[in-house]
N, CA, C and O atoms as a Tripos MOL2 file, in Angstrom:
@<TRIPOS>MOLECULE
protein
  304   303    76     0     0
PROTEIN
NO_CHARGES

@<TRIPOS>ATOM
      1 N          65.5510  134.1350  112.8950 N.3       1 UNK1
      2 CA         64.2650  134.7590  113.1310 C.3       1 UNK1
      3 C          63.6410  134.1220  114.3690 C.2       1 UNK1
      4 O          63.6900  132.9200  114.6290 O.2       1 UNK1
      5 N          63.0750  135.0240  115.0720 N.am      2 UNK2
      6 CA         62.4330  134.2050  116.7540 C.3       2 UNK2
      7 C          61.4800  133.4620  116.3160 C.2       2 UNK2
      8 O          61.0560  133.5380  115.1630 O.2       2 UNK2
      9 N          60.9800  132.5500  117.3180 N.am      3 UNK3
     10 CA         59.6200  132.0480  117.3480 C.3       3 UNK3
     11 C          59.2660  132.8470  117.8780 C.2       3 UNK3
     12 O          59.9820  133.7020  118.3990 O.2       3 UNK3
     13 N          57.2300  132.7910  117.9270 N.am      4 UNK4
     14 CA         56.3500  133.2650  118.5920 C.3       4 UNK4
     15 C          55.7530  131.6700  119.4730 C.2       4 UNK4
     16 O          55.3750  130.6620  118.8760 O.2       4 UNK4
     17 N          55.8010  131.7980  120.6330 N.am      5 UNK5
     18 CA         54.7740  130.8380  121.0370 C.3       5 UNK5
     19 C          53.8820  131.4150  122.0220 C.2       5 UNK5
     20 O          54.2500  132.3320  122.7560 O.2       5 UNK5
     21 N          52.5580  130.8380  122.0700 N.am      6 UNK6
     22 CA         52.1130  131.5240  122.7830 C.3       6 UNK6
     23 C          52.1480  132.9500  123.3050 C.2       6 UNK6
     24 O          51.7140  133.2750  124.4100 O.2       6 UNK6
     25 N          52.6960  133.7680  122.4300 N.am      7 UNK7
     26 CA         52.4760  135.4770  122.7620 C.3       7 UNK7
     27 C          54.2050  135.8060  123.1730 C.2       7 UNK7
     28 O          54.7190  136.9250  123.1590 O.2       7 UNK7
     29 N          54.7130  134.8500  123.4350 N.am      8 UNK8
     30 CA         56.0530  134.7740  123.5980 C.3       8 UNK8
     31 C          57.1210  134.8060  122.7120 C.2       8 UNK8
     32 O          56.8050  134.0750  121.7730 O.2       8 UNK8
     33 N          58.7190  135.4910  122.4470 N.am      9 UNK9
     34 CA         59.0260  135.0110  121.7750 C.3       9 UNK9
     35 C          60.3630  134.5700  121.8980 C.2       9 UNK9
     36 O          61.2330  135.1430  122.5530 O.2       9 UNK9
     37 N          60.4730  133.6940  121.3470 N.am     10 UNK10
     38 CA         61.8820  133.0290  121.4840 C.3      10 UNK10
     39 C          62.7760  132.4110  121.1190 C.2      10 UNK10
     40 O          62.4590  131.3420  120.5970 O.2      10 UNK10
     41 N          64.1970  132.7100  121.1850 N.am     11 UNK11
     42 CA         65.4290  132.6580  120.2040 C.3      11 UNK11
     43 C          65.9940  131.2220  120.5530 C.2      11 UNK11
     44 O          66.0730  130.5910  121.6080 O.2      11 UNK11
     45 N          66.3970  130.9290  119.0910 N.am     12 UNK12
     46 CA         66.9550  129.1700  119.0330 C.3      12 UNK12
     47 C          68.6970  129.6830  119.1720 C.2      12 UNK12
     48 O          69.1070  130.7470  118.7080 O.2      12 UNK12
     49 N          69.5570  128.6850  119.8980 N.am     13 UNK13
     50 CA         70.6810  128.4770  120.2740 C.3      13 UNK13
     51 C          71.1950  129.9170  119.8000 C.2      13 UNK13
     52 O          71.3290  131.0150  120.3410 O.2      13 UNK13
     53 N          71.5070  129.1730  118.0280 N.am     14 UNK14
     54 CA         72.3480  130.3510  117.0580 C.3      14 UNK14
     55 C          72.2360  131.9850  117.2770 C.2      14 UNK14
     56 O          73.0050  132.9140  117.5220 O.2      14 UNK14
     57 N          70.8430  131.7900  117.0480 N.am     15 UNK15
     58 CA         70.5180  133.8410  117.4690 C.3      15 UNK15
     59 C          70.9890  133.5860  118.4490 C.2      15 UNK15
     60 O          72.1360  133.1650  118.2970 O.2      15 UNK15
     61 N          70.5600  133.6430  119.7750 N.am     16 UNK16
     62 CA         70.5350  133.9180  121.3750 C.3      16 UNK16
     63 C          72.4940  134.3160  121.7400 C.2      16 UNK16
     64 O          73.0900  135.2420  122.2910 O.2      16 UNK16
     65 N          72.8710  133.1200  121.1160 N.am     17 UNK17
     66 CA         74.9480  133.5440  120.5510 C.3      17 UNK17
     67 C          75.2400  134.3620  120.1730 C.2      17 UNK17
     68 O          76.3560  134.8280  120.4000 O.2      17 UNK17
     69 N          74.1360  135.0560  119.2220 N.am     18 UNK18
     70 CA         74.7440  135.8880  117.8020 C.3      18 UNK18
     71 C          74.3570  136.8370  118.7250 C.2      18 UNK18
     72 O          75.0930  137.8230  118.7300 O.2      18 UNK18
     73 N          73.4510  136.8590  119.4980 N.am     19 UNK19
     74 CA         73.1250  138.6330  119.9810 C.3      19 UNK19
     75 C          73.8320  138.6680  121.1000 C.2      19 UNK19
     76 O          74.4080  139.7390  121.2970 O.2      19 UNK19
     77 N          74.0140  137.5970  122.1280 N.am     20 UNK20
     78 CA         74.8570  138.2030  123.2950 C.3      20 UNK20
     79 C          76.6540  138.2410  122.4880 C.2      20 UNK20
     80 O          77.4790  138.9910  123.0110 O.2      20 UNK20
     81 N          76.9460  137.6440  121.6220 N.am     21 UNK21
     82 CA         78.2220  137.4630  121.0860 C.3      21 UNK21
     83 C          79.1800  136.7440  121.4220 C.2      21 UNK21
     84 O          80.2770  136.9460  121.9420 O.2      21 UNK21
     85 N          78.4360  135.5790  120.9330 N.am     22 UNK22
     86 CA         79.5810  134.5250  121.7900 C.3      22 UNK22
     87 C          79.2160  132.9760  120.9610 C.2      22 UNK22
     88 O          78.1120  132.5660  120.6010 O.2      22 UNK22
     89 N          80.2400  132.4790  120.8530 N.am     23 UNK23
     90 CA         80.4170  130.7550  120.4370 C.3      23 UNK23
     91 C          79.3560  130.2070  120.9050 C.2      23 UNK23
     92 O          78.9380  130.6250  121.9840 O.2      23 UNK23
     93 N          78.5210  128.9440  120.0980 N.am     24 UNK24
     94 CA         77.8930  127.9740  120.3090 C.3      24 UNK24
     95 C          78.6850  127.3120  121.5550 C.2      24 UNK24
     96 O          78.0510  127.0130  122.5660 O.2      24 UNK24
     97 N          79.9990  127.1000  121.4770 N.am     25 UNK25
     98 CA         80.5100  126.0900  122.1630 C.3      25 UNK25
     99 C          80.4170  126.8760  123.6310 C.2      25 UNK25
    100 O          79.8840  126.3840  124.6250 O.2      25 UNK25
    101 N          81.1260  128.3770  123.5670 N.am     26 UNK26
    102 CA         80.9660  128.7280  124.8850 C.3      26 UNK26
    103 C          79.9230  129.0430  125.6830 C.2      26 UNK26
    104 O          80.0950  129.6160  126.7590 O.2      26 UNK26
    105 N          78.6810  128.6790  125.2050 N.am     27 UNK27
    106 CA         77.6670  128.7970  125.4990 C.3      27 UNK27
    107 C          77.4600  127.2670  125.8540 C.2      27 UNK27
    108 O          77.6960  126.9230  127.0120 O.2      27 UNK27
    109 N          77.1260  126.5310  125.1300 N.am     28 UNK28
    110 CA         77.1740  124.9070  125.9810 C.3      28 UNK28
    111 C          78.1680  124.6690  127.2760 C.2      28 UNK28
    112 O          77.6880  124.3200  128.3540 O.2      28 UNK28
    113 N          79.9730  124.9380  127.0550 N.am     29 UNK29
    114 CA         80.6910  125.3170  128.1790 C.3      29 UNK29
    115 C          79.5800  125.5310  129.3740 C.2      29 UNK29
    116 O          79.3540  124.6230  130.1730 O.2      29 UNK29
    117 N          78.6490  127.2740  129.4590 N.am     30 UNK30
    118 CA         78.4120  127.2860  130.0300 C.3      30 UNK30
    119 C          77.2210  126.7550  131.0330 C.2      30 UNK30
    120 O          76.8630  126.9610  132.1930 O.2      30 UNK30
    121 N          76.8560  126.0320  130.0220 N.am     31 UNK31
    122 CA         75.8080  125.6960  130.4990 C.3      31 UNK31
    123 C          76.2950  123.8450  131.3650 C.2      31 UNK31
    124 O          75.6190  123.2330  132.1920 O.2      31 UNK31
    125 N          77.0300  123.6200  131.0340 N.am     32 UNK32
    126 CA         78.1570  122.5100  131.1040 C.3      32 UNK32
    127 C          78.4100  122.7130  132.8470 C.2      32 UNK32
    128 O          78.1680  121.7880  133.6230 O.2      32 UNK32
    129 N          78.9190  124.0370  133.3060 N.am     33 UNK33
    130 CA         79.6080  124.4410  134.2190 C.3      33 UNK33
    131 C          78.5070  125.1960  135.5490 C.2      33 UNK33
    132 O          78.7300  125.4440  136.7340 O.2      33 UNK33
    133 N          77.2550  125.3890  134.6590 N.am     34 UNK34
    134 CA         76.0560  125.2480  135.7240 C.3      34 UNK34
    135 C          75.5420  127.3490  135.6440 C.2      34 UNK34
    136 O          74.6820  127.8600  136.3620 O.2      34 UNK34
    137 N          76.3960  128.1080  134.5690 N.am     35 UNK35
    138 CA         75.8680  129.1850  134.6290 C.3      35 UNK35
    139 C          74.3530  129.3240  134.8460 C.2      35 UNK35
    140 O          73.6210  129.9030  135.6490 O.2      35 UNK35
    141 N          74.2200  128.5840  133.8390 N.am     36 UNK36
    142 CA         72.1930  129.0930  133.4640 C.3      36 UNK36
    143 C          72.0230  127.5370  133.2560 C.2      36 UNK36
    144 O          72.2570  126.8360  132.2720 O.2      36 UNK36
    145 N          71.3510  127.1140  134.9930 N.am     37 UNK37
    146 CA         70.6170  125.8500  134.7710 C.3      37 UNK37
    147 C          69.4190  126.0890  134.6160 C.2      37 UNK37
    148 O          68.6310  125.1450  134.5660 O.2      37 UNK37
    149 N          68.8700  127.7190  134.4720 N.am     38 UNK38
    150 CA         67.3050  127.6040  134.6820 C.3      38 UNK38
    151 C          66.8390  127.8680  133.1080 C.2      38 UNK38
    152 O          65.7870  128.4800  132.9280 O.2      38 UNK38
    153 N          67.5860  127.4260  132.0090 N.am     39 UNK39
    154 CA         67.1270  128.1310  130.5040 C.3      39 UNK39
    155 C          66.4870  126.5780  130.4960 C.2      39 UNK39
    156 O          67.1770  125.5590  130.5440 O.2      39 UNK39
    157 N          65.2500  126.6100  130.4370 N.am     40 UNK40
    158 CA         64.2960  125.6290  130.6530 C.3      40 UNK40
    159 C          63.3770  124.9610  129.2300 C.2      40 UNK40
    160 O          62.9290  123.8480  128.9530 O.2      40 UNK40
    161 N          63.3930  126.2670  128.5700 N.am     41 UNK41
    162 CA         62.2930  126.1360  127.1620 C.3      41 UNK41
    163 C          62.9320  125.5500  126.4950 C.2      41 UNK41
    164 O          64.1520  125.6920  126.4050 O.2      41 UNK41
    165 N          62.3470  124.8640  125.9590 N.am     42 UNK42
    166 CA         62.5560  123.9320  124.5730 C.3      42 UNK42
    167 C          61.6720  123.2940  123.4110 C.2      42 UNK42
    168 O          60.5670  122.7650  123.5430 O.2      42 UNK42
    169 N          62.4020  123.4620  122.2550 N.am     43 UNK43
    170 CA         60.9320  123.1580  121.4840 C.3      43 UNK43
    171 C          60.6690  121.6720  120.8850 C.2      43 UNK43
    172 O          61.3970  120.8670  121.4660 O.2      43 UNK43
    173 N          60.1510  121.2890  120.2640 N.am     44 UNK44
    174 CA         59.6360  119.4270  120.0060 C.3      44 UNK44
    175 C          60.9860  118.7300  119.8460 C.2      44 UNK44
    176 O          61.2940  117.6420  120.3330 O.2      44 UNK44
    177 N          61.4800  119.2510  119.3500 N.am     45 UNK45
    178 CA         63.0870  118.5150  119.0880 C.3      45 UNK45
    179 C          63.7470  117.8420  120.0770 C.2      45 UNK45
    180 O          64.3680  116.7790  120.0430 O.2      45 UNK45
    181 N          63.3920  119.0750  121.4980 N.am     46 UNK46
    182 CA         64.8630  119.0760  122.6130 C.3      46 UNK46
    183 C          65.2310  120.3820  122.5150 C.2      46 UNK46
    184 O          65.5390  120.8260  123.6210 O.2      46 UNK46
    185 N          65.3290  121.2330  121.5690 N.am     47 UNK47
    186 CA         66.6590  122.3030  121.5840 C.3      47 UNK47
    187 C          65.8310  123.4020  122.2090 C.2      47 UNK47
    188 O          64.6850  123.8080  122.0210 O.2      47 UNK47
    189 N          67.2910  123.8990  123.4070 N.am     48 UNK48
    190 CA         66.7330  125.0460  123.8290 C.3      48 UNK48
    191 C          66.1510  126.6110  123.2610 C.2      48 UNK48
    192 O          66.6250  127.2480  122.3200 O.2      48 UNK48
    193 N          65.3380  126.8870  123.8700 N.am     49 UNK49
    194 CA         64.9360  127.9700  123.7020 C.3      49 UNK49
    195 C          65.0410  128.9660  124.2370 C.2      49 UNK49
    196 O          64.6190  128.8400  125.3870 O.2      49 UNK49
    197 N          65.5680  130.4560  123.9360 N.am     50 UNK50
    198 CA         65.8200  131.4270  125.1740 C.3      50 UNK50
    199 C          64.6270  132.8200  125.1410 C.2      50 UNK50
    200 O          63.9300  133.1700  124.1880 O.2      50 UNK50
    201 N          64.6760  133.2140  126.0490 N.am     51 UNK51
    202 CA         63.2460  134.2580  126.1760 C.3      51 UNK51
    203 C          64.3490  135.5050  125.6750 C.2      51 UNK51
    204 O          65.4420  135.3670  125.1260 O.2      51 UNK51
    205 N          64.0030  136.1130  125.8720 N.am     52 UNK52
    206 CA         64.8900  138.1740  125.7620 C.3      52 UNK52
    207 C          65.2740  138.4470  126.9550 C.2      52 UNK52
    208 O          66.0650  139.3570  127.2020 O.2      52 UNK52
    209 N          64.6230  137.4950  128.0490 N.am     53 UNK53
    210 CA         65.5380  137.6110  129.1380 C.3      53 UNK53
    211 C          66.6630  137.3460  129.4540 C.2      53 UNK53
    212 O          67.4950  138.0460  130.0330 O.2      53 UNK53
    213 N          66.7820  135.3690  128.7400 N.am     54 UNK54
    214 CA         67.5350  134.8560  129.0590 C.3      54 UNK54
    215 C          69.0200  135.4210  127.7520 C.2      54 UNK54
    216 O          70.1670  134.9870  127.8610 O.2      54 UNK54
    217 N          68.6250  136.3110  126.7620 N.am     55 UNK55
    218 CA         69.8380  136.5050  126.0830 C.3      55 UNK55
    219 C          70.3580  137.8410  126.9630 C.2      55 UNK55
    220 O          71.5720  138.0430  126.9810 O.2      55 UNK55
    221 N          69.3420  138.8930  127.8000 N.am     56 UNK56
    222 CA         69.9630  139.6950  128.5470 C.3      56 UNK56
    223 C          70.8080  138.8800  129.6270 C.2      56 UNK56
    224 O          71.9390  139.3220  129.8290 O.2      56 UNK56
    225 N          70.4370  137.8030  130.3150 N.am     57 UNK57
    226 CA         71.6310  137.2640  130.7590 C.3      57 UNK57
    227 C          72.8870  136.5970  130.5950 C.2      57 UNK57
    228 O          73.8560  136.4850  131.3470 O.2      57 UNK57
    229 N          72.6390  136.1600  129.3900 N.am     58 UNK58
    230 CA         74.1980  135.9470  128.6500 C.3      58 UNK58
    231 C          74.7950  136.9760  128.4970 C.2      58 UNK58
    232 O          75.8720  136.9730  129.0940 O.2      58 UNK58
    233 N          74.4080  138.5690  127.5370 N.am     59 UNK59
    234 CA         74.8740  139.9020  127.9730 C.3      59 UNK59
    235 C          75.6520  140.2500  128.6620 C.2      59 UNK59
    236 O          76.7980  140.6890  128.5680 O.2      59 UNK59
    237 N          74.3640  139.8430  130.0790 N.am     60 UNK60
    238 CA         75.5130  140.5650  131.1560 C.3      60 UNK60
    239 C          76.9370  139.6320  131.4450 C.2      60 UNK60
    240 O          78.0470  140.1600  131.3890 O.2      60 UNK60
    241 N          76.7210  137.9820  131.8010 N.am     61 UNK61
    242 CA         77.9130  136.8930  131.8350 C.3      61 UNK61
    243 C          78.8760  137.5040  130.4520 C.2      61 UNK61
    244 O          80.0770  137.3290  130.6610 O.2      61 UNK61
    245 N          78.6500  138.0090  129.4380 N.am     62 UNK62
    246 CA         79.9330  138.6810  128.7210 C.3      62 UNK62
    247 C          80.6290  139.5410  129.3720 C.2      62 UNK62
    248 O          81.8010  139.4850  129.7460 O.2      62 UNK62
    249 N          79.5340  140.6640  129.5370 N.am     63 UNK63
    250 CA         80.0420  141.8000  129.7930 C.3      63 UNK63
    251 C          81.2530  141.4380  131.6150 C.2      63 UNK63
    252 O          82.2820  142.0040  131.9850 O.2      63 UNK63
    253 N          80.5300  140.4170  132.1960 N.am     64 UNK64
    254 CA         81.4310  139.8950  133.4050 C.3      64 UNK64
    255 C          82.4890  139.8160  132.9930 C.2      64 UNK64
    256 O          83.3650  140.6450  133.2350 O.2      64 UNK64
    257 N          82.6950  138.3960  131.9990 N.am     65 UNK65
    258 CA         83.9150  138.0210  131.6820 C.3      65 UNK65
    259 C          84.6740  138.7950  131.1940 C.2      65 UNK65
    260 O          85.8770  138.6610  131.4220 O.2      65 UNK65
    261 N          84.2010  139.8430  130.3720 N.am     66 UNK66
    262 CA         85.2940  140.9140  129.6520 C.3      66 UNK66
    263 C          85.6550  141.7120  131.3060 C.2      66 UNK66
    264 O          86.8480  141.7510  131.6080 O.2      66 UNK66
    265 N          85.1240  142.0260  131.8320 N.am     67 UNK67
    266 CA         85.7920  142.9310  132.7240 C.3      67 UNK67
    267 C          86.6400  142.5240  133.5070 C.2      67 UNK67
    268 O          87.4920  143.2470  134.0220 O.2      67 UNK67
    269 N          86.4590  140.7760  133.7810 N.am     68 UNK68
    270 CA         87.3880  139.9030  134.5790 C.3      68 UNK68
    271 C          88.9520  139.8480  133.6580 C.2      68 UNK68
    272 O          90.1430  139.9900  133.9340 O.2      68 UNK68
    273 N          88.4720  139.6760  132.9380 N.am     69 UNK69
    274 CA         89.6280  139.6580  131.9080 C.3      69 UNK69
    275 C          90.2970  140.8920  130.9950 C.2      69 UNK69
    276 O          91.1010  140.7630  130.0710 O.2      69 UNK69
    277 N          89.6120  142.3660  131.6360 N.am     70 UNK70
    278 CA         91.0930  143.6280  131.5510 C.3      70 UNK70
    279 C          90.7750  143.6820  133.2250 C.2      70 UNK70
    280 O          90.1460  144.6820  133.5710 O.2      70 UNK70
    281 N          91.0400  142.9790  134.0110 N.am     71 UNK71
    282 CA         90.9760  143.4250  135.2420 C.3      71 UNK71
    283 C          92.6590  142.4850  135.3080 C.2      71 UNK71
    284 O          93.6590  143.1420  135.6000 O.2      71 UNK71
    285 N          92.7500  141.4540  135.1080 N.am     72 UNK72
    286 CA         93.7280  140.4810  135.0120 C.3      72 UNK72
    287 C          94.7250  140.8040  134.0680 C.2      72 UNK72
    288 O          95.8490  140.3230  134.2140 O.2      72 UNK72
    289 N          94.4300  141.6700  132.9690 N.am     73 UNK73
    290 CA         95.7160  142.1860  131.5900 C.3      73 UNK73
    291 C          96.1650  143.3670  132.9330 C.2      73 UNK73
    292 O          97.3110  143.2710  133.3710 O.2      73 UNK73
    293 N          95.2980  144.3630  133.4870 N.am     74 UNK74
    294 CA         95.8310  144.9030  134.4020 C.3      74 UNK74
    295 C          96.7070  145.0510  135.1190 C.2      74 UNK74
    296 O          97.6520  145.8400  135.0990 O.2      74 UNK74
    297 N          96.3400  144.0760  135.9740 N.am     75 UNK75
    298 CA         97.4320  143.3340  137.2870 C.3      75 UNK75
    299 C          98.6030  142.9890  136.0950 C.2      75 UNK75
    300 O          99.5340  143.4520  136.7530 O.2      75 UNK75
    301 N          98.9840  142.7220  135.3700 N.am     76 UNK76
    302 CA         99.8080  142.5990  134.7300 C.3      76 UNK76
    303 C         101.1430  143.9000  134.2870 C.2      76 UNK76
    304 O         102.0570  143.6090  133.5160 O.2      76 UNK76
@<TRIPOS>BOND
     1     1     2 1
     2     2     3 1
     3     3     4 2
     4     3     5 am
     5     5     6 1
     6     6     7 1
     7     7     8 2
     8     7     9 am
     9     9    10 1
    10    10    11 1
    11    11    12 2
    12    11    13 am
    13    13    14 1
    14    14    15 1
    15    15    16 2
    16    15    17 am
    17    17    18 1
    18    18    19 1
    19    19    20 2
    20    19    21 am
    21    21    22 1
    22    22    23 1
    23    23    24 2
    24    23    25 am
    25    25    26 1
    26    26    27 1
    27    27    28 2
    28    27    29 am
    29    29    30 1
    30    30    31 1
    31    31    32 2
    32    31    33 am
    33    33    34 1
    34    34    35 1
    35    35    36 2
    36    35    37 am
    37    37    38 1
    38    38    39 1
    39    39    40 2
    40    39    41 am
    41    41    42 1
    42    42    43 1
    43    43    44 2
    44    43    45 am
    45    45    46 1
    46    46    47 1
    47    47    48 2
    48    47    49 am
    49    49    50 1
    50    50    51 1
    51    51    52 2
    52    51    53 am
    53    53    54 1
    54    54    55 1
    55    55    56 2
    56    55    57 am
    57    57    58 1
    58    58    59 1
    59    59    60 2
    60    59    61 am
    61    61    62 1
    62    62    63 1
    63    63    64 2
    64    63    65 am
    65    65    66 1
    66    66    67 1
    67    67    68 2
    68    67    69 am
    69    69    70 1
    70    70    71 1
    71    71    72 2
    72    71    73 am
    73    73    74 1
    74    74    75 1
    75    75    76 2
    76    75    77 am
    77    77    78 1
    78    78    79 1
    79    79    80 2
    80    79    81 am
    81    81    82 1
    82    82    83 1
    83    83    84 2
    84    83    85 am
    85    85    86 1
    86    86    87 1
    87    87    88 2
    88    87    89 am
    89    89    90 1
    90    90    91 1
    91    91    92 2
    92    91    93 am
    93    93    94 1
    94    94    95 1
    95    95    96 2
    96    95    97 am
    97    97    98 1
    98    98    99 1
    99    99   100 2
   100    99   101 am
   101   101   102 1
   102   102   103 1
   103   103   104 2
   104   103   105 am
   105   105   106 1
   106   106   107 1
   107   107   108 2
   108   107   109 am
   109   109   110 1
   110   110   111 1
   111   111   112 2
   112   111   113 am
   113   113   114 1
   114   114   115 1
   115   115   116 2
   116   115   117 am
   117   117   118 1
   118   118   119 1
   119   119   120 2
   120   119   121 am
   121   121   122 1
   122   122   123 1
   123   123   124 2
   124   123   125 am
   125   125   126 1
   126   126   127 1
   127   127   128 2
   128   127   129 am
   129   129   130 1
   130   130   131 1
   131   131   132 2
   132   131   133 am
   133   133   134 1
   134   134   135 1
   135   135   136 2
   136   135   137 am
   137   137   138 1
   138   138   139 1
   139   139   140 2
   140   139   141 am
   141   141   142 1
   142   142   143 1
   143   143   144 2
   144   143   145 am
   145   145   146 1
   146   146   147 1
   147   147   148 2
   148   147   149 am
   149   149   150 1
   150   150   151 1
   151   151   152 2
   152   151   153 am
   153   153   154 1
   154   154   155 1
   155   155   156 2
   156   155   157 am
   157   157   158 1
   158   158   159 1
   159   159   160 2
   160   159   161 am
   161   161   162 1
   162   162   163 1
   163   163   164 2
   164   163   165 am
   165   165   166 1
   166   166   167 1
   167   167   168 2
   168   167   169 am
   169   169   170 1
   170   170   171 1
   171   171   172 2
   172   171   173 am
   173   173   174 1
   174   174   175 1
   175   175   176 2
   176   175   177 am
   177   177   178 1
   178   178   179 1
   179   179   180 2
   180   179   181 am
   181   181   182 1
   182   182   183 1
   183   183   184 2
   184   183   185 am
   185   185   186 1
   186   186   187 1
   187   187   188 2
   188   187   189 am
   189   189   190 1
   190   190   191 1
   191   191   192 2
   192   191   193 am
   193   193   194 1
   194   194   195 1
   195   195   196 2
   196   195   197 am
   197   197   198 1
   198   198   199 1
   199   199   200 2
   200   199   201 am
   201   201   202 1
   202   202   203 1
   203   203   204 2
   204   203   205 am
   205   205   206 1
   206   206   207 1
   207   207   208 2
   208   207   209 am
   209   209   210 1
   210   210   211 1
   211   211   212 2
   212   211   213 am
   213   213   214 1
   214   214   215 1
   215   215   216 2
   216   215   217 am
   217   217   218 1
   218   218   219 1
   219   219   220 2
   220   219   221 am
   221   221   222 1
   222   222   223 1
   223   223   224 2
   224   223   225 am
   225   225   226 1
   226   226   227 1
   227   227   228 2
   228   227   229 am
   229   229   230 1
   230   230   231 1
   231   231   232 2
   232   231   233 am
   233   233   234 1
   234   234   235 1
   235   235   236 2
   236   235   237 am
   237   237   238 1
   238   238   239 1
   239   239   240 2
   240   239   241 am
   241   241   242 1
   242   242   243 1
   243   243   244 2
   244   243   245 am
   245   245   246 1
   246   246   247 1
   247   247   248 2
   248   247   249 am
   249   249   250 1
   250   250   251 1
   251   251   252 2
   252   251   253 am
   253   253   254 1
   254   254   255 1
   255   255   256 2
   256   255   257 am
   257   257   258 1
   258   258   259 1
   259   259   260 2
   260   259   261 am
   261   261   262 1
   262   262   263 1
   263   263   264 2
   264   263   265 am
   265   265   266 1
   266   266   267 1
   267   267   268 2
   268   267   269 am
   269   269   270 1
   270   270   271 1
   271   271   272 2
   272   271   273 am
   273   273   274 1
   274   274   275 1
   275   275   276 2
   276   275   277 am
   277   277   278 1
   278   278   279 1
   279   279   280 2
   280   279   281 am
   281   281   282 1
   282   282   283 1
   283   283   284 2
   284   283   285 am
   285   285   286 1
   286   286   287 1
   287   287   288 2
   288   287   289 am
   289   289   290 1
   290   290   291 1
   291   291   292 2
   292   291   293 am
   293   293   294 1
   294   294   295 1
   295   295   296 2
   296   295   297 am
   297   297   298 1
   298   298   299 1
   299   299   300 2
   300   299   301 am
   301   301   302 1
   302   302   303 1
   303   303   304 2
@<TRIPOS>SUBSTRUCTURE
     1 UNK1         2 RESIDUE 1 A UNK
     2 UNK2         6 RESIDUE 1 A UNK
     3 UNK3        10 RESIDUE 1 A UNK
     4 UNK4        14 RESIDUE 1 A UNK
     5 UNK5        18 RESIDUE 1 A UNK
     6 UNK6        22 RESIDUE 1 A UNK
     7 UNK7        26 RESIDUE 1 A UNK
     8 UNK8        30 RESIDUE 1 A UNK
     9 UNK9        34 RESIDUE 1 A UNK
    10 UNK10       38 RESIDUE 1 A UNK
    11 UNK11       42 RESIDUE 1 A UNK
    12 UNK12       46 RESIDUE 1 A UNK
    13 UNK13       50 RESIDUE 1 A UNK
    14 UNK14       54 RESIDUE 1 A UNK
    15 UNK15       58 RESIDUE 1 A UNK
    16 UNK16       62 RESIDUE 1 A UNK
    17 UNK17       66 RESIDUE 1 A UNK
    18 UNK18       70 RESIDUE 1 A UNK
    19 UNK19       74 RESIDUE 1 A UNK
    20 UNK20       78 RESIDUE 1 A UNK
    21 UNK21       82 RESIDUE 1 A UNK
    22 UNK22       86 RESIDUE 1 A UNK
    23 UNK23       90 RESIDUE 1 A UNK
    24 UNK24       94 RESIDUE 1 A UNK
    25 UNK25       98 RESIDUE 1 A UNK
    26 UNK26      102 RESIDUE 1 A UNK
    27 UNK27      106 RESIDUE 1 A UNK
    28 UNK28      110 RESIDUE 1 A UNK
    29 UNK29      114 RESIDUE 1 A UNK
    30 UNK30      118 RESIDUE 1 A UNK
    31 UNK31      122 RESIDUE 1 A UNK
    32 UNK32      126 RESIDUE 1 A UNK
    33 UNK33      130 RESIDUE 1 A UNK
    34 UNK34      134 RESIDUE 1 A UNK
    35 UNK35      138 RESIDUE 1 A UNK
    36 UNK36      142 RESIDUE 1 A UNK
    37 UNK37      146 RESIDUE 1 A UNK
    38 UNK38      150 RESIDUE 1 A UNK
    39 UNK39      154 RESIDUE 1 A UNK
    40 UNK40      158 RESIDUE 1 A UNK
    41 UNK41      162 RESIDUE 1 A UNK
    42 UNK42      166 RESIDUE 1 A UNK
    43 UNK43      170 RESIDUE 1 A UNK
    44 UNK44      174 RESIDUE 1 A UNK
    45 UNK45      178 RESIDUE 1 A UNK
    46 UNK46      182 RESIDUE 1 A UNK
    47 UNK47      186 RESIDUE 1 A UNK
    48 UNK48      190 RESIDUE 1 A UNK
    49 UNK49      194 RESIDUE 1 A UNK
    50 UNK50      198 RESIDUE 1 A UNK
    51 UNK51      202 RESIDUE 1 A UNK
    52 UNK52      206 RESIDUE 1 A UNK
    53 UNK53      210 RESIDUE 1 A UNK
    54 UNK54      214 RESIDUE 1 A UNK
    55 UNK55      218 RESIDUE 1 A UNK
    56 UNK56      222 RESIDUE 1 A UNK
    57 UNK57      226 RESIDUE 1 A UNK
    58 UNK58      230 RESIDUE 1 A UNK
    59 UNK59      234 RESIDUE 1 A UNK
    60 UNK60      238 RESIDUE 1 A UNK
    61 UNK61      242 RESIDUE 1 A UNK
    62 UNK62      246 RESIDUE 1 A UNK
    63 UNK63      250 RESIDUE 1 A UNK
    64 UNK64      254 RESIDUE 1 A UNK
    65 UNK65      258 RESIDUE 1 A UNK
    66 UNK66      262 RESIDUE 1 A UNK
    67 UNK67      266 RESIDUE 1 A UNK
    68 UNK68      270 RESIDUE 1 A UNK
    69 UNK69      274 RESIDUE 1 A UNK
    70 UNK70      278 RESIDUE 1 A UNK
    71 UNK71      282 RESIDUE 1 A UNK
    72 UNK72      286 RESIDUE 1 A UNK
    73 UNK73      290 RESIDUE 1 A UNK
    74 UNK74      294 RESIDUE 1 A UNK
    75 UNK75      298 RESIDUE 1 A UNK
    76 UNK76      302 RESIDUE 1 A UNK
């Protein structure tokens, strides 16, 4: 379930994975490798927080990688 902060709302690690569709881990990976240095929010803990923006940009980094990868079964 999102937070609300401030009029805002925003998804902890697990959702933000679950909706673009993808591993906890490959999501740290990416963040590891410098995809999204700008996912900035975080709540008292430390743990990030993502806006509806930032899960539309994981989205699209799927939708990349899937196309990189039947572009490459392709060439094959």
């Amino acid at each position: 379930m999102p937070l609300t902060l401030n009029g805002r709302k925003f998804y902890r690690t697990s959702e933000a994975c679950a909706k673009a569709g993808i591993s906890r881990m490959t999501l740290l990976r990416w963040f590891r490798d410098g995809s999204f240095p700008d996912v900035e929010h975080r709540d008292w803990r430390g743990w990030r927080l993502f806006t509806n923006n930032d899960v539309a940009r994981l989205k699209a980094k799927v939708h990349h990688v899937q196309k990189i990868g039947q572009a490459e079964n392709n060439e094959r």
